[in-house]
SERO-4910 file (N, C-alpha, C, O; in steps of 0.05 Angstrom, whole numbers):
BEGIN
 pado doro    nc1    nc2    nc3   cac1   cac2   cac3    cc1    cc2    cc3    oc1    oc2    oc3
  Unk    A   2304   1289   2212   2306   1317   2212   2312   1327   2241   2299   1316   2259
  Unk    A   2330   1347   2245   2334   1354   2271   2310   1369   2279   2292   1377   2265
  Unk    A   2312   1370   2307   2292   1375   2331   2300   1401   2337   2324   1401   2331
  Unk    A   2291   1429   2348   2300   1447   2363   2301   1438   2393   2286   1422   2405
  Unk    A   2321   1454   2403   2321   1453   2424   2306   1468   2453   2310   1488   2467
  Unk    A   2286   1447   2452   2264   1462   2467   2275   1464   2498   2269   1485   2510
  Unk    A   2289   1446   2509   2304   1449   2533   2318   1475   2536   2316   1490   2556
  Unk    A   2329   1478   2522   2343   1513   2527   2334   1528   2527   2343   1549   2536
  Unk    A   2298   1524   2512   2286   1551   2517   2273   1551   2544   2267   1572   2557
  Unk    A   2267   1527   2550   2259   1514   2580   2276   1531   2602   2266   1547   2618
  Unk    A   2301   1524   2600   2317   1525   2620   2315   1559   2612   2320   1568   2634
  Unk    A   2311   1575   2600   2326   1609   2601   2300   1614   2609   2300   1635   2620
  Unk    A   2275   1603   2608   2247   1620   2617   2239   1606   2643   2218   1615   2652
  Unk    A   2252   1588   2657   2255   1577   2690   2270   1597   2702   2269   1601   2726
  Unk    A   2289   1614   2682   2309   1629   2706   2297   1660   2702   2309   1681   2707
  Unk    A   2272   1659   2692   2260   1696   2695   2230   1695   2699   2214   1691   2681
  Unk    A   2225   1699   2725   2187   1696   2736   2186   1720   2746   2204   1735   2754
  Unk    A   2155   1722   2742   2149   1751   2749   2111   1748   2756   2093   1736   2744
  Unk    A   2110   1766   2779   2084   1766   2782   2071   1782   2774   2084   1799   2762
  Unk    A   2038   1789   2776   2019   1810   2762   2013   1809   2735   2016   1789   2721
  Unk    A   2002   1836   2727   1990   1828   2706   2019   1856   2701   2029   1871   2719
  Unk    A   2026   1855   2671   2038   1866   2647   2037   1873   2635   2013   1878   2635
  Unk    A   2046   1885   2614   2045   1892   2583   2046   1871   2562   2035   1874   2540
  Unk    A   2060   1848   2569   2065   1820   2568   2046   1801   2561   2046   1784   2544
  Unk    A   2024   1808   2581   2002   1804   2584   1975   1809   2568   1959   1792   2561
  Unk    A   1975   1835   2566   1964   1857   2556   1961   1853   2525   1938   1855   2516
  Unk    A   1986   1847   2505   1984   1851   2479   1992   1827   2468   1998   1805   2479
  Unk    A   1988   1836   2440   1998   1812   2418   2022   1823   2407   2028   1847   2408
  Unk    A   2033   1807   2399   2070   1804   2395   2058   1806   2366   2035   1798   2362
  Unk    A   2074   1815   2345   2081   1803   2319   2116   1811   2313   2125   1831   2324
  Unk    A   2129   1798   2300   2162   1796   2300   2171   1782   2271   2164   1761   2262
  Unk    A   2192   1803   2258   2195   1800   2231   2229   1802   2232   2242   1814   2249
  Unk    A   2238   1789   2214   2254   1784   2200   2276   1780   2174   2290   1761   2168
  Unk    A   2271   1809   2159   2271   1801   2130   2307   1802   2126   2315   1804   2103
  Unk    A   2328   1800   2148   2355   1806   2146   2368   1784   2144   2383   1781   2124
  Unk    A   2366   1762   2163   2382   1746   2160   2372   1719   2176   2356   1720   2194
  Unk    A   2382   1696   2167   2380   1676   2176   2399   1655   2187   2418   1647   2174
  Unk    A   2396   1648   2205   2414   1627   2220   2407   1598   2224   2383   1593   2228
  Unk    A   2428   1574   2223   2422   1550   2217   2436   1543   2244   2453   1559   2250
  Unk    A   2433   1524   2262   2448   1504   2273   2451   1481   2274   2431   1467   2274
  Unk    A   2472   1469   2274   2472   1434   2274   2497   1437   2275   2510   1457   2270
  Unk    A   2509   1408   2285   2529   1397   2283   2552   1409   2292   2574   1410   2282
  Unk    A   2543   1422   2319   2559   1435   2326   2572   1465   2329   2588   1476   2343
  Unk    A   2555   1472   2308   2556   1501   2296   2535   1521   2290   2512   1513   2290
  Unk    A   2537   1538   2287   2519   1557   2272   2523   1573   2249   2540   1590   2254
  Unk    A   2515   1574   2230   2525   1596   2205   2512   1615   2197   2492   1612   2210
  Unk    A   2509   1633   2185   2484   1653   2175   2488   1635   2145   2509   1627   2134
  Unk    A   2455   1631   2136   2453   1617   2114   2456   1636   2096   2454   1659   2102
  Unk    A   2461   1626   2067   2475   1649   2041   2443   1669   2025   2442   1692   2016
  Unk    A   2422   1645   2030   2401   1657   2021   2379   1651   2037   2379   1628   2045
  Unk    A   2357   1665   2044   2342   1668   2056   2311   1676   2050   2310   1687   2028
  Unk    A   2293   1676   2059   2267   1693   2063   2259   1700   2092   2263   1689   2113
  Unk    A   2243   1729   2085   2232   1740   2109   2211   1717   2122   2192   1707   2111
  Unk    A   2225   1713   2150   2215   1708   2175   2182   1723   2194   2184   1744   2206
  Unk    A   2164   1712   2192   2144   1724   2221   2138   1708   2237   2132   1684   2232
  Unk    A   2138   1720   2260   2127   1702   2282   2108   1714   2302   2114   1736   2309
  Unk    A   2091   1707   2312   2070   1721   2313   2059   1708   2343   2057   1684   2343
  Unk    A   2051   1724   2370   2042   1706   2390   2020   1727   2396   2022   1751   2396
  Unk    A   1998   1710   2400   1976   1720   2416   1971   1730   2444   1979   1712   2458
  Unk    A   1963   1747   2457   1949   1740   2491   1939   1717   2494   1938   1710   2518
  Unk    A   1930   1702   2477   1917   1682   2485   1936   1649   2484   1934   1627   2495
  Unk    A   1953   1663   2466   1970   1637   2467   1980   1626   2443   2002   1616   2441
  Unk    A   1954   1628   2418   1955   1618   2391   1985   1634   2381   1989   1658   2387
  Unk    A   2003   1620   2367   2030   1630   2356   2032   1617   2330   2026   1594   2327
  Unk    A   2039   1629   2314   2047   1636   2283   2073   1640   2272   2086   1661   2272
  Unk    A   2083   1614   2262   2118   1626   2247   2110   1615   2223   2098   1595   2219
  Unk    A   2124   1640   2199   2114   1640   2175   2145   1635   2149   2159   1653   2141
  Unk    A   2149   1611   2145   2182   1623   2142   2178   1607   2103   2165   1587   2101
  Unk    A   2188   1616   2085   2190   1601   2054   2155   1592   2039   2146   1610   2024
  Unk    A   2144   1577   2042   2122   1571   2031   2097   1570   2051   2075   1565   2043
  Unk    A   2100   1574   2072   2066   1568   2108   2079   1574   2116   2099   1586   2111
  Unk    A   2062   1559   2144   2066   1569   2161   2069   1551   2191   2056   1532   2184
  Unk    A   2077   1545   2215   2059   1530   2231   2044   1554   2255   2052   1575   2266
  Unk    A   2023   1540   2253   2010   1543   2274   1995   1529   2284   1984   1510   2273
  Unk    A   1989   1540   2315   1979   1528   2339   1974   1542   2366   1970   1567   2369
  Unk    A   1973   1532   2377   1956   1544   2413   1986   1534   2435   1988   1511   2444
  Unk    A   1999   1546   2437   2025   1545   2450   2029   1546   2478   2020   1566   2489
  Unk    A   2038   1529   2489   2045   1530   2516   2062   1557   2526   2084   1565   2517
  Unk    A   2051   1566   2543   2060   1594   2550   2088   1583   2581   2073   1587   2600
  Unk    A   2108   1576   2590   2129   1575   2596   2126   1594   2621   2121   1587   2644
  Unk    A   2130   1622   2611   2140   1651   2625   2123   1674   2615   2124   1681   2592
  Unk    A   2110   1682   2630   2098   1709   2617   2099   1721   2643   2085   1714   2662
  Unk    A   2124   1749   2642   2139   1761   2660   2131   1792   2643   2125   1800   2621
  Unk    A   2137   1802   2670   2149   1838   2653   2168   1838   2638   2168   1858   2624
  Unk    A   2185   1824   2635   2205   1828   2615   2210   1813   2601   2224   1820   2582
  Unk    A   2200   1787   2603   2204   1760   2581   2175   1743   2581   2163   1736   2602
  Unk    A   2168   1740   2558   2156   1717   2552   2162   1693   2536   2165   1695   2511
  Unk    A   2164   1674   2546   2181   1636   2532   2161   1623   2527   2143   1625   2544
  Unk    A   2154   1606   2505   2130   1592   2489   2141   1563   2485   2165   1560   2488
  Unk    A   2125   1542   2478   2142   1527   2467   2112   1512   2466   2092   1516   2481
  Unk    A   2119   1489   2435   2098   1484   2414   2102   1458   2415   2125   1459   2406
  Unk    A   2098   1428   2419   2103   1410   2414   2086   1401   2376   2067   1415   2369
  Unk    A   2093   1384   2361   2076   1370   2342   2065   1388   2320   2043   1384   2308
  Unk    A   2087   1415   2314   2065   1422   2300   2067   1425   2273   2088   1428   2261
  Unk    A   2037   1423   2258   2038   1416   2225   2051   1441   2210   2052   1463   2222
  Unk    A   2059   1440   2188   2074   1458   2169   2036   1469   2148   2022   1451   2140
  Unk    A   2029   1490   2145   2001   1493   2130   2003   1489   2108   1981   1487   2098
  Unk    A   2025   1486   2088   2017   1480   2070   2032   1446   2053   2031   1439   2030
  Unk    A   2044   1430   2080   2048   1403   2067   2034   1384   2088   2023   1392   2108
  Unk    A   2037   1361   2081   2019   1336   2098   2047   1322   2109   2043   1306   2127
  Unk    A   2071   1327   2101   2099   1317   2099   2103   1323   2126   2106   1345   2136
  Unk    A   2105   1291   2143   2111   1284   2169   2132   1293   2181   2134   1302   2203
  Unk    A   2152   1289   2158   2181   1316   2169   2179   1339   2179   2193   1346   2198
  Unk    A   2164   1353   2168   2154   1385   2172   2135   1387   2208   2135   1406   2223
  Unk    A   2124   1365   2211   2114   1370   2236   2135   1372   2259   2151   1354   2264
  Unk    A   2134   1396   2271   2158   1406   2282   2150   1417   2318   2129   1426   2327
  Unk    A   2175   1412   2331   2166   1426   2358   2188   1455   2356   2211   1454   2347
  Unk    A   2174   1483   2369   2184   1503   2367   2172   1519   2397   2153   1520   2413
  Unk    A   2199   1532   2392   2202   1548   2419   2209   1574   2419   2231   1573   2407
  Unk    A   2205   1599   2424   2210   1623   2424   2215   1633   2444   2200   1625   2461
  Unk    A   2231   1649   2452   2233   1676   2480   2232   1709   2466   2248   1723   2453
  Unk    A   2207   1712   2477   2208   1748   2469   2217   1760   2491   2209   1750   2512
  Unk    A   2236   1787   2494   2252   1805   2508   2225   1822   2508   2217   1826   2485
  Unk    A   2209   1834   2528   2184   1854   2532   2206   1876   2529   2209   1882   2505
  Unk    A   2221   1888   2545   2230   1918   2533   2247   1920   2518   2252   1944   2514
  Unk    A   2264   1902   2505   2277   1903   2477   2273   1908   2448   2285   1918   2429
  Unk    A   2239   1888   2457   2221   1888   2430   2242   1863   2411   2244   1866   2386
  Unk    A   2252   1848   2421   2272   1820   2405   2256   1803   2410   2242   1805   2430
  Unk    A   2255   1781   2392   2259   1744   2398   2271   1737   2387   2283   1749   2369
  Unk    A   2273   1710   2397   2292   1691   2390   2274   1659   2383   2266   1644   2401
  Unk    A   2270   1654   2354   2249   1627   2351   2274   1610   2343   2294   1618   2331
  Unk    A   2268   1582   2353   2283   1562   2349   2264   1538   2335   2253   1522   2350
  Unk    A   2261   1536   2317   2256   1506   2293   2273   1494   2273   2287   1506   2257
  Unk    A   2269   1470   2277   2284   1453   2263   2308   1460   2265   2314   1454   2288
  Unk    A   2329   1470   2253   2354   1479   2256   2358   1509   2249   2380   1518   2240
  Unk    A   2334   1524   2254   2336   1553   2246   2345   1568   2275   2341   1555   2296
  Unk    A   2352   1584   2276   2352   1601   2296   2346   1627   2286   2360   1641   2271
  Unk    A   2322   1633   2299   2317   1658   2285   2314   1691   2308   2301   1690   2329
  Unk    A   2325   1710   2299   2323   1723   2311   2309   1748   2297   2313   1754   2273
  Unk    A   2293   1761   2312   2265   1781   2305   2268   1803   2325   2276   1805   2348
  Unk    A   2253   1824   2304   2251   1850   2316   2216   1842   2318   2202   1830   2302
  Unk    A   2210   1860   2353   2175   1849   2348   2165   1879   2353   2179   1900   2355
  Unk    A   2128   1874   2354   2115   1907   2367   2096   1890   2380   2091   1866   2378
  Unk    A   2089   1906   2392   2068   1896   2409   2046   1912   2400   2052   1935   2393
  Unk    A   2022   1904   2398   2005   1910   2383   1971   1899   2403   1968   1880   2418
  Unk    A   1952   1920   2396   1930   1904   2416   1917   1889   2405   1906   1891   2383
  Unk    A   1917   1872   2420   1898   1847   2416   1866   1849   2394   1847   1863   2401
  Unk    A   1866   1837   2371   1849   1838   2360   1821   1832   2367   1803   1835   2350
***
């Protein structure tokens, strides 16, 4: 099963640092998707014919949540960039909640845009793009 490409999200959250504390900082992300979906491999990208709504969900603290067809994964995510304007995550190993199916354990990476209110999650061969809010911390 293909891998996302966690290097690219590497490399786009090395080229935006920022000091202090934020808004970034400050709140919890949640980011939905119920429009469309995107596949990559092999060179390409397509919007897939059928789909389900997308969430992805990041904490202040770190714990992140993508919810896409039947679970979910989650985990405690390496935080990358947490800037005034961008925050970049990236997940190595993580389990799918509702199979034991070794395929499904996946590494994922996200970049949220702070004043756009966008991300961008990359698993397996999805590329997903989300409208988010920022929301306070529970």
């Amino acid at each position: 099963m293909p891998r996302c490409n966690i290097g690219l999200v590497a490399l786009l959250a090395a080229a935006v640092l920022a000091e202090g504390r934020s808004l970034a900082e400050e709140v919890d992300w949640r980011c939905r998707n119920a429009d469309v979906e995107l596949r990559c491999g092999d060179g390409r990208c397509q919007v897939a014919p059928e789909h389900t709504p997308g969430a992805f969900s990041l904490s202040h603290s770190g714990a992140v949540s993508l919810c896409l067809y039947t679970g979910c994964w989650e985990t405690e995510a390496h935080v990358l960039v947490r800037g005034d304007e961008t925050i970049s995550i990236q997940a190595h190993g993580v389990p799918f909640s509702t199979s034991e199916n070794p395929g499904l354990i996946v590494d994922l990476g996200a970049t949220i845009d702070v004043s756009r209110r966008i991300a961008v999650v990359s698993v397996i061969d999805f590329v997903l793009p989300m409208l988010c809010e920022a929301v306070p911390p529970a």
